[in-house]
C-alpha positions in Angstrom: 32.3 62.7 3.6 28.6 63.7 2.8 27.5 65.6 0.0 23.9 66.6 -0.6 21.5 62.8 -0.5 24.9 61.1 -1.1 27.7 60.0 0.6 30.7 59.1 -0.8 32.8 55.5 0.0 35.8 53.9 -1.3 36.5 50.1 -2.0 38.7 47.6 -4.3 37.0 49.0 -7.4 36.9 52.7 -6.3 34.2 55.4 -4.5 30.6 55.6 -5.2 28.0 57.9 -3.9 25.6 55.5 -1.3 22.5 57.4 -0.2 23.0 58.9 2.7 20.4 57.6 4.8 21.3 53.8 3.8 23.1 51.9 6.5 24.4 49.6 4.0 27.5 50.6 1.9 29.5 50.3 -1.0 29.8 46.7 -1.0 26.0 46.4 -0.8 25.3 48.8 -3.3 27.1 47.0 -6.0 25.6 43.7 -5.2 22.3 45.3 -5.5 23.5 46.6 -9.0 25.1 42.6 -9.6 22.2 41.2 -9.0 18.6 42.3 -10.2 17.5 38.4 -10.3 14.3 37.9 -8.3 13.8 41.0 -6.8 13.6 39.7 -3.3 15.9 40.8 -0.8 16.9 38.7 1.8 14.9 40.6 4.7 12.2 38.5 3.2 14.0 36.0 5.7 13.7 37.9 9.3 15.3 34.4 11.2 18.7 35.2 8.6 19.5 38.3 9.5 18.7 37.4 13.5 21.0 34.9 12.7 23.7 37.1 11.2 23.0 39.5 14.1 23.9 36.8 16.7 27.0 36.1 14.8 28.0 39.0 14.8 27.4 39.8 18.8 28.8 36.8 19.2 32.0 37.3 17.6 32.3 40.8 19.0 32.3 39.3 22.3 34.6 36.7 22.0 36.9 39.3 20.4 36.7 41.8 23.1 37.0 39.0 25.7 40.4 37.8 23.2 41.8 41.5 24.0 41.7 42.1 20.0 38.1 44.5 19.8 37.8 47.5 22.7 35.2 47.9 25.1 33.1 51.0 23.2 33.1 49.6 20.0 32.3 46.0 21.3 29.8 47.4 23.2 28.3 49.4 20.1 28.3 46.4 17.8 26.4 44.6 20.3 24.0 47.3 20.7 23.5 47.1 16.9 23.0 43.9 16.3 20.5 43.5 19.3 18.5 45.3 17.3 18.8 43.6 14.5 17.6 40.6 16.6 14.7 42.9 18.0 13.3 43.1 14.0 14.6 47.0 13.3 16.5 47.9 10.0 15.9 44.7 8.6 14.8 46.7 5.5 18.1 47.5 5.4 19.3 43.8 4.1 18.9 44.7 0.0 20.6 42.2 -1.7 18.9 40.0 -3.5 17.7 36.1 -1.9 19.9 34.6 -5.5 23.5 36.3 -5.7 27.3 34.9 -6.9 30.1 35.1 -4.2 28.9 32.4 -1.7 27.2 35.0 0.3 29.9 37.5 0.7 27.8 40.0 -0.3 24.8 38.7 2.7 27.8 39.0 4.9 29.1 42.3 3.9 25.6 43.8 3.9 25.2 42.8 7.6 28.7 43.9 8.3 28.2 47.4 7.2 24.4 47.9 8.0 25.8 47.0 11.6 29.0 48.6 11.7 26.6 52.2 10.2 23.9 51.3 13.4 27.3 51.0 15.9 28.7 54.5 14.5 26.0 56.1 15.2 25.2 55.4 18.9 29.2 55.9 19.1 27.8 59.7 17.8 29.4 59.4 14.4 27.9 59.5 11.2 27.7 56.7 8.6 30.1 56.0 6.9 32.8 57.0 9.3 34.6 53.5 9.5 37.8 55.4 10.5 36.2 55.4 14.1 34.3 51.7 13.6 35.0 49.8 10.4 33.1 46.6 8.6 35.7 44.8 7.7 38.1 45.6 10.5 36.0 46.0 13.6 32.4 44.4 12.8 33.9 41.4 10.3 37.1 40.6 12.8 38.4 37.3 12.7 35.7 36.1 10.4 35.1 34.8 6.7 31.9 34.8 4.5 32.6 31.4 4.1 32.1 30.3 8.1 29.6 33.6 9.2 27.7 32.7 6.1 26.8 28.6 6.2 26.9 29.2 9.8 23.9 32.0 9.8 22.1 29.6 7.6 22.4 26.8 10.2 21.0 28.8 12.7 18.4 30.6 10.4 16.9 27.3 9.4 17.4 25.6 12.7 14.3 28.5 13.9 12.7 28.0 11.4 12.2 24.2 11.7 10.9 24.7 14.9 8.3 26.9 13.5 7.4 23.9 11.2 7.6 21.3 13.7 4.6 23.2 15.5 3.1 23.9 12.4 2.7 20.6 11.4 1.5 19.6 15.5 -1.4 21.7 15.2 -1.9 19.8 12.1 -1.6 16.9 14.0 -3.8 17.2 16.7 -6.4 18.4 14.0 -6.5 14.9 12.5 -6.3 13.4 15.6 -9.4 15.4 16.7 -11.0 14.3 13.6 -9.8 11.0 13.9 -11.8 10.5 17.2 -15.3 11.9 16.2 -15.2 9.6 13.6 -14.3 6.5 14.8 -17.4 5.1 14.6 -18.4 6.2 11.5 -17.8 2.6 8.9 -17.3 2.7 5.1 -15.3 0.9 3.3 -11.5 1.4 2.0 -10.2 1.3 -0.8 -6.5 -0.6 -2.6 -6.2 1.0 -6.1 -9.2 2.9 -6.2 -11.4 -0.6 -6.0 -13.6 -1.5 -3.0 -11.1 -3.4 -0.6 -12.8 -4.2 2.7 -14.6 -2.1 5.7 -12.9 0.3 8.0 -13.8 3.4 10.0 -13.1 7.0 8.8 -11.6 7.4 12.1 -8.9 4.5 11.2 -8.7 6.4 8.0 -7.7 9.9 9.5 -5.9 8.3 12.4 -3.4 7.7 9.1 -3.0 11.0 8.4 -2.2 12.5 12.0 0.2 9.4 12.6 2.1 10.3 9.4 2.5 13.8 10.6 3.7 12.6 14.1 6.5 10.4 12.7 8.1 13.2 10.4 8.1 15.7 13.2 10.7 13.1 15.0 12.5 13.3 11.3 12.2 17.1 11.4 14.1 17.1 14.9 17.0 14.6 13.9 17.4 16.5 10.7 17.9 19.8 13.3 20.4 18.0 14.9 22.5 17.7 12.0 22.5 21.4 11.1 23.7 22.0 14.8 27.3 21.5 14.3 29.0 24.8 12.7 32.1 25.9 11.4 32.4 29.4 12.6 36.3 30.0 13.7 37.4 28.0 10.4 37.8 31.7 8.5 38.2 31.0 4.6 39.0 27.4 4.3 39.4 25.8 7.7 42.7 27.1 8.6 41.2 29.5 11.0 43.9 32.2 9.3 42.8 35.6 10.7 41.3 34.6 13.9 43.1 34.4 17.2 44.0 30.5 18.1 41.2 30.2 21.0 38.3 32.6 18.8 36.7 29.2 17.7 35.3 27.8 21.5 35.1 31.4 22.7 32.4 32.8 19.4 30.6 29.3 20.1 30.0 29.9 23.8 28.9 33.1 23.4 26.7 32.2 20.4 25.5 29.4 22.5 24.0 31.9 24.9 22.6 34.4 22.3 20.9 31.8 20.8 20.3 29.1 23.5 20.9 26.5 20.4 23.2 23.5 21.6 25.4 24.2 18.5 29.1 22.5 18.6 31.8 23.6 16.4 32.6 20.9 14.2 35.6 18.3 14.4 37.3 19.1 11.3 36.5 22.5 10.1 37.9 22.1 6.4 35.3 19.6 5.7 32.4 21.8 7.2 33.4 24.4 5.0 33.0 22.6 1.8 30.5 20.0 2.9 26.6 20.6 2.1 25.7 17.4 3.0 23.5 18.4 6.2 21.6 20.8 4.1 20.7 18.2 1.8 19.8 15.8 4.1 17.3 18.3 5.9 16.3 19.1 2.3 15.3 15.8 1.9 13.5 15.5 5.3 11.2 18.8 3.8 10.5 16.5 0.7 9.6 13.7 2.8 7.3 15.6 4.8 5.7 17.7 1.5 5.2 14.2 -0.5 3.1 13.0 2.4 1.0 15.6 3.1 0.3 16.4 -0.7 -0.8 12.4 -0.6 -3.3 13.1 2.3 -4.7 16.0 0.3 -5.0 14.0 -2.6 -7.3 11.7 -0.1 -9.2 14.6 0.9 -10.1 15.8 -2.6 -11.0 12.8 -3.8 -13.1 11.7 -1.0 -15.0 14.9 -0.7 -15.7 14.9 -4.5 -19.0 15.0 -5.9 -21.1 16.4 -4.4 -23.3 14.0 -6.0 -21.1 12.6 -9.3 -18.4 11.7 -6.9 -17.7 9.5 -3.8 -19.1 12.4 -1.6 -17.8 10.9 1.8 -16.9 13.6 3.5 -17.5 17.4 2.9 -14.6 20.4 2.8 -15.9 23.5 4.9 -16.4 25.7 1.7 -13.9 28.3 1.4 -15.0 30.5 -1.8 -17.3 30.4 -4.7 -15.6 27.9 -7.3 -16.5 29.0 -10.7 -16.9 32.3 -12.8 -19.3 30.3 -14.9 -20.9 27.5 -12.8 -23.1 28.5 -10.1 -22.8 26.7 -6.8 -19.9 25.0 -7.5 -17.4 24.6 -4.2 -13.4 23.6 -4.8 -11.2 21.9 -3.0 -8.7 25.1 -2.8 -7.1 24.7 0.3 -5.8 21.2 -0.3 -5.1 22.4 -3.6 -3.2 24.8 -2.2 -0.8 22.2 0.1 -0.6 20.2 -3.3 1.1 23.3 -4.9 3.6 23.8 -1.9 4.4 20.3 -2.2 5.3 20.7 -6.2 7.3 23.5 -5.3 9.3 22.0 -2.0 9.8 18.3 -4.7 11.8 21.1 -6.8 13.5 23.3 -3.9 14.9 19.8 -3.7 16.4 19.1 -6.5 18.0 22.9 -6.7 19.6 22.0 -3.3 21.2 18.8 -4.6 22.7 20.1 -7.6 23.7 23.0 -5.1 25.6 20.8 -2.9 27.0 18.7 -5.9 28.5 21.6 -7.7 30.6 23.2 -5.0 34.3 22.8 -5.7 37.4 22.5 -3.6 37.5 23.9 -0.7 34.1 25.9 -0.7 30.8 25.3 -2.3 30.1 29.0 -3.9 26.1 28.0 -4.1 24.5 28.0 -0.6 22.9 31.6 -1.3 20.5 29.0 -3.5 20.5 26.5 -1.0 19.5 29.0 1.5 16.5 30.6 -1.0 15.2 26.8 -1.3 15.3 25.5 2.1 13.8 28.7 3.4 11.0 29.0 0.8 10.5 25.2 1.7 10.4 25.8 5.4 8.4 28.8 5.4 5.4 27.7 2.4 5.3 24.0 4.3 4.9 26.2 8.0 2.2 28.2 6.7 0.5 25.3 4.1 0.0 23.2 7.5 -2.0 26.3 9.8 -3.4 26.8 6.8 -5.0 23.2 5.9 -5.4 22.5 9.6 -7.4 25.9 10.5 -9.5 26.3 6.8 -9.8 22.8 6.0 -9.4 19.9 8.9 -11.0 21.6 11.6 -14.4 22.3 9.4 -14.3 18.3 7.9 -17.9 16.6 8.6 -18.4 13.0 7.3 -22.0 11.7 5.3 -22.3 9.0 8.0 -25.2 7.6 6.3 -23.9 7.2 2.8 -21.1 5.7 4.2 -22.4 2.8 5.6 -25.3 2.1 2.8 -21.9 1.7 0.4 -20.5 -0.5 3.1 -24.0 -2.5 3.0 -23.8 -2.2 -0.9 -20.4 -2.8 -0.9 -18.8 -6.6 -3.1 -15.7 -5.8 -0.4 -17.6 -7.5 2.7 -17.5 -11.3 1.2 -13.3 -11.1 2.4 -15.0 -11.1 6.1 -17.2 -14.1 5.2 -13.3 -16.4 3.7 -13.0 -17.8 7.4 -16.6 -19.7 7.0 -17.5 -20.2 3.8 -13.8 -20.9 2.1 -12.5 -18.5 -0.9 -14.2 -20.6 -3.7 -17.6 -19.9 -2.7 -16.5 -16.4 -1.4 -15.7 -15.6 -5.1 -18.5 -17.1 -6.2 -20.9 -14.5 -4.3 -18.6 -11.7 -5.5 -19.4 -12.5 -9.1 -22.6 -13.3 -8.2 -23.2 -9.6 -6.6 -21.2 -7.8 -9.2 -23.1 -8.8 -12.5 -26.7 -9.3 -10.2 -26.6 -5.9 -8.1 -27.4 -8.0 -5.7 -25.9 -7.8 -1.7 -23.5 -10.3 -0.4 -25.9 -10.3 2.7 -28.5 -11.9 0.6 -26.9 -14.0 -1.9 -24.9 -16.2 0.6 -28.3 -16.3 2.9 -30.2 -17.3 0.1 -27.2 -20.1 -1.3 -27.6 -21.5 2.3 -23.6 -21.2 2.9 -24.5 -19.3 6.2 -27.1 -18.3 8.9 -28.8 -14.9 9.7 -27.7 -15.3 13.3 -23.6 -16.4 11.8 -24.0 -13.5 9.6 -25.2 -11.0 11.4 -22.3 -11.5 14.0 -19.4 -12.3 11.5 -20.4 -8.4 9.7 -20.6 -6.5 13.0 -18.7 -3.2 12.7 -16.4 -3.8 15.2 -15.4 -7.2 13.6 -15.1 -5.7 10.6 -12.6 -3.0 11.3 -10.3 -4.6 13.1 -9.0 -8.2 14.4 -11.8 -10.5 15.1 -12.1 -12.1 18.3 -11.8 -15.5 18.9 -15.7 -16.5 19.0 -16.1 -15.0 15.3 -13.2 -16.6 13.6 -14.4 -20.1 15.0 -15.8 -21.5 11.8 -19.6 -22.6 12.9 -20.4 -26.0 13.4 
């Protein structure tokens, strides 16, 4: 059936010449025509087509085990798509990352570039599917619409994992930070005003605890995408498959992928519902919103270097300006800002997604797919990124820091236990149209002593709960 570069094959609209040396087909070929939208195929995604892969072995398996799939063409499709697993032909997987048909052609482009890899180590050539078909042998008992949400599951369950130790080294980065500064004092801020004294190690201790608590998110959101509908076939019915395919596939796919998926309850809602995908969606918005806050923090403390607060400098990364000599940005929080923009938007693609779908399948998880992986994949890379060229390199201007502490209206809150919020005020408006200290003022008014003062501003009574002895008002 090959003819010069060509060869020829045949489906519902007629035969077209595929290049000979393609393992995809037909079917592929005309999406690739359908669909010249981004230009990305969807090998850009290596965990989907694993995922496909293990499908695929998966369902060979079970059908073999079922009686409906022999032994040497099981035992080819296997071979295939451990390959696939392994990384090879993934080059293969053409169509593009945005396509209509709710991912039929994703699922026929696996189907044929595996059924092509299988003929050949059977010793045919491709495009033989009278000795090991896509549809018949590779695609048995299956439907885009449970292979395809299914893949997807297990796709992005990998990849959270990648981000959930993404953002841990992240984590411990701050944390690091977080302990060689806590001694370091300066004062915090409530709406960009003076507010009262704290450490910088309290400060970044904020940062690594807001990680910590949306890795936990990150995993419960996992567990959601855990339950699949893979036995359903087109709509839930399970029409096509053999009555016990659904626990055998999940078994086997349980192994392949050592996930702790579970087929879910009612398989016509699983087909149609997106709601997990949203919900993890949500989780990646969560996590983006916060971390583009903490880089806002960074910038802005680390601005100057002398026309800004200046509190803490960014390891510099590349020469700023094609105009202004010297001049250091803050690009690689700049960077995680941008990431966040764009994972706040994957958002909103994936809830009109989910609200559009119709009946008994939603035809627009290809774009739910493009969004949560780009999301997944930018936030994976933003955290190594930030924590390795950013966090790790952060050093603190401990002196500056605690002459604006010193210089700092904020300290009079400390002073409300002794000298009552009347007179507290009254030193505040004093210092703020004098320039002169707190320290000073309330010494020189008589309201307190040297000795009371010096203990009430200690550091450590300033940062955090005061002990008994200090809140005692003197005598």
């Amino acid at each position: 059936m090959q003819a010069g570069h060509f060869r020829s094959e045949h489906d519902l609209l007629g035969d077209r010449e595929v290049p000979a040396e393609a393992y995809y087909g037909v079917h592929t070929l005309r999406a690739i025509e359908n669909f010249p939208i981004t230009g990305t195929p969807i090998s850009i995604y290596p965990e989907l087509i694993k995922a496909l892969a293990a499908i695929k072995q998966a369902a060979a398996l079970a059908n073999h085990e079922l009686g409906l799939l022999d032994k040497p063409r099981c035992d080819a499709i296997v071979a295939a798509c451990q390959e696939l697993m392994a990384g090879k032909l993934h080059e293969q997987f053409v169509v593009d990352v945005i396509q209509g048909g709710a991912g039929t052609s994703t699922n026929m482009n696996a189907n044929e570039v595996i059924a092509n890899r299988a003929l050949e180590l059977l010793g045919h050539q491709k495009g033989e599917y009278q000795h090991l078909h896509p549809n018949e042998h590779v695609n048995i008992g299956q439907s885009t619409n449970d292979v395809y949400p299914s893949a997807l599951k297990i796709a992005t369950w990998f990849g959270i994992a990648g981000l959930v130790d993404a953002m841990a080294v992240l984590r411990r980065a701050f944390e690091a930070k977080a302990d060689e500064f806590a001694d370091i004092i300066k004062m915090g801020r409530t709406q960009l005003q003076d507010a009262v004294p704290m450490t910088l190690g309290q400060e970044f201790s904020t940062y690594a605890v807001m990680l910590g608590e949306d890795e936990q998110r990150l995993r419960e959101a996992a567990m959601l995408i855990c339950e699949i509908n893979l036995g359903a076939t087109a709509i839930g019915t399970g029409i096509t498959a053999h009555p016990s395919y659904a626990p055998v596939v999940l078994r086997r796919l349980r192994d392949i992928t050592g996930i702790a998926l579970e087929t879910a309850p009612n398989l016509f809602e699983a087909t149609q519902d997106c709601g997990a995908f949203v919900q993890l969606s949500g989780v990646l918005k969560r996590v983006a919103v916060k971390l583009s806050k903490t880089c806002n923090d960074l910038r802005l403390l680390a601005s100057g270097p002398r026309a800004g607060l200046g509190e803490i400098n960014l390891p510099p990364m590349q020469a700023g300006s094609s105009i202004m000599p010297g001049k250091v940005n803050p690009v690689i929080p700049e960077v995680m800002n941008q990431i966040a923009f764009e994972v706040i938007g994957n958002d909103v693609t994936v809830s009109f997604a989910a609200e559009a779908g119709q009946l008994q399948l939603n035809a627009f998880e290809p774009i739910i797919a493009h969004s949560l992986f780009k999301s997944v994949s930018h936030l994976r890379n933003g955290c190594l990124t930030l924590a390795e060229r950013c966090v790790k390199g952060i050093t603190a201007n401990a002196d500056k820091l605690r002459a604006t502490v010193e210089n700092s209206i904020g300290v009079v809150t400390a002073l409300n236990p002794y000298i009552g919020y009347a007179n507290a005020t009254a030193v505040a408006q004093e210092a703020h149209a004098t320039g002169g200290s707190v320290y000073e003022i309330v010494l020189r008014k008589g309201l307190l002593s040297k000795e009371q003062l010096d203990r009430i501003l200690r550091p450590e009574t300033l940062t955090r709960p005061a002990p008994l002895d200090v809140l005692a008002k003197p005598q």
